[in-house]
C-alpha positions in Angstrom: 0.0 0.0 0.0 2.9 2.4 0.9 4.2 1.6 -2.4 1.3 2.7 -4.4 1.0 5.6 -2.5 4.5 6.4 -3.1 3.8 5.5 -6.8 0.6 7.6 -7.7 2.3 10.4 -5.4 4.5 11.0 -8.3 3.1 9.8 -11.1 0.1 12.9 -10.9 -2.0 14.6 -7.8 -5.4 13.5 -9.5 -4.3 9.5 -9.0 -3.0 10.5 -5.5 -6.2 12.1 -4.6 -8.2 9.3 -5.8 -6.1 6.3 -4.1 -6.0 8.7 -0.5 -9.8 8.5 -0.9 -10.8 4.6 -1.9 -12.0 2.4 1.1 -8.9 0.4 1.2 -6.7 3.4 2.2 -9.0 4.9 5.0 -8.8 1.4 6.1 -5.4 1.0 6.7 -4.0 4.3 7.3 -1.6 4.5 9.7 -1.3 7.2 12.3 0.3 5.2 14.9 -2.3 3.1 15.3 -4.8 0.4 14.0 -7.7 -1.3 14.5 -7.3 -5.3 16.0 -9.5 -6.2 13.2 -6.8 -4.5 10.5 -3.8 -5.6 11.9 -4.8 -9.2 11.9 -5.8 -8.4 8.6 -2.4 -7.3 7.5 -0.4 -9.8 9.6 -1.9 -12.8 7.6 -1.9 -11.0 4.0 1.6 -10.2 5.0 2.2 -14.0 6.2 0.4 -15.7 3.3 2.7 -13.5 0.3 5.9 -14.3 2.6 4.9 -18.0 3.1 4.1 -18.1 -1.1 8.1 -16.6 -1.8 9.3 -18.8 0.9 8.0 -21.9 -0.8 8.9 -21.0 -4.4 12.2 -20.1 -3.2 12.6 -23.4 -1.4 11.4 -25.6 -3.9 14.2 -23.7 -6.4 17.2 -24.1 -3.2 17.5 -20.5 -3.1 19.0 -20.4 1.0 19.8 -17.0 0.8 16.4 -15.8 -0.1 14.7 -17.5 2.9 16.9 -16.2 4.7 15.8 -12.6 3.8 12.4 -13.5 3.4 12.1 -14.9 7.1 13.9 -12.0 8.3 11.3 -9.3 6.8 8.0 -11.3 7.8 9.7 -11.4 11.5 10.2 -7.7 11.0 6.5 -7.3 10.3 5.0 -9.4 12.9 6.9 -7.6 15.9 6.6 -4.0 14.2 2.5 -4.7 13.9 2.5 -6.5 17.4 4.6 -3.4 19.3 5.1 -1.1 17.0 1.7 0.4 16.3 -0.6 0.5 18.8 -4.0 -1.2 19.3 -7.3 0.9 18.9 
């Protein structure tokens, strides 16, 4: 999401208006802190694209990669757990 924000931000203000006003970013904005509901929700999409590389990557022998992979979805879990706080 941070991404395509970052993305539409300068590509043209009209796309950057209209993505800062679809559902999905009201949502999920982050101002220090989240609804359970939407940081469970991000914890498993978050889990479930990790697990998907982790897989690929395992099934090709790529150590390294796991290795990084496993890293940033620990990253993720302990930033959404303490890092941003519970509404």
């Amino acid at each position: 999401m941070l991404l395509a924000a970052f993305c539409f931000a300068k590509t043209s203000e009209k796309l950057d208006g209209w993505f800062k006003n679809t559902k999905l970013y009201k949502d999920n904005n982050m101002k220090n802190d989240m609804t359970k509901q939407a940081k469970v929700r991000i914890m498993c999409s978050v889990t479930l694209l990790t697990s998907i590389g982790f897989i690929m990557m395992g099934l090709k022998g790529i150590v390294v990669g796991n290795i990084v992979l496993l890293i940033v979805w620990i990253f993720h879990m302990v930033y959404f757990t303490f890092g941003v706080k519970t509404v």
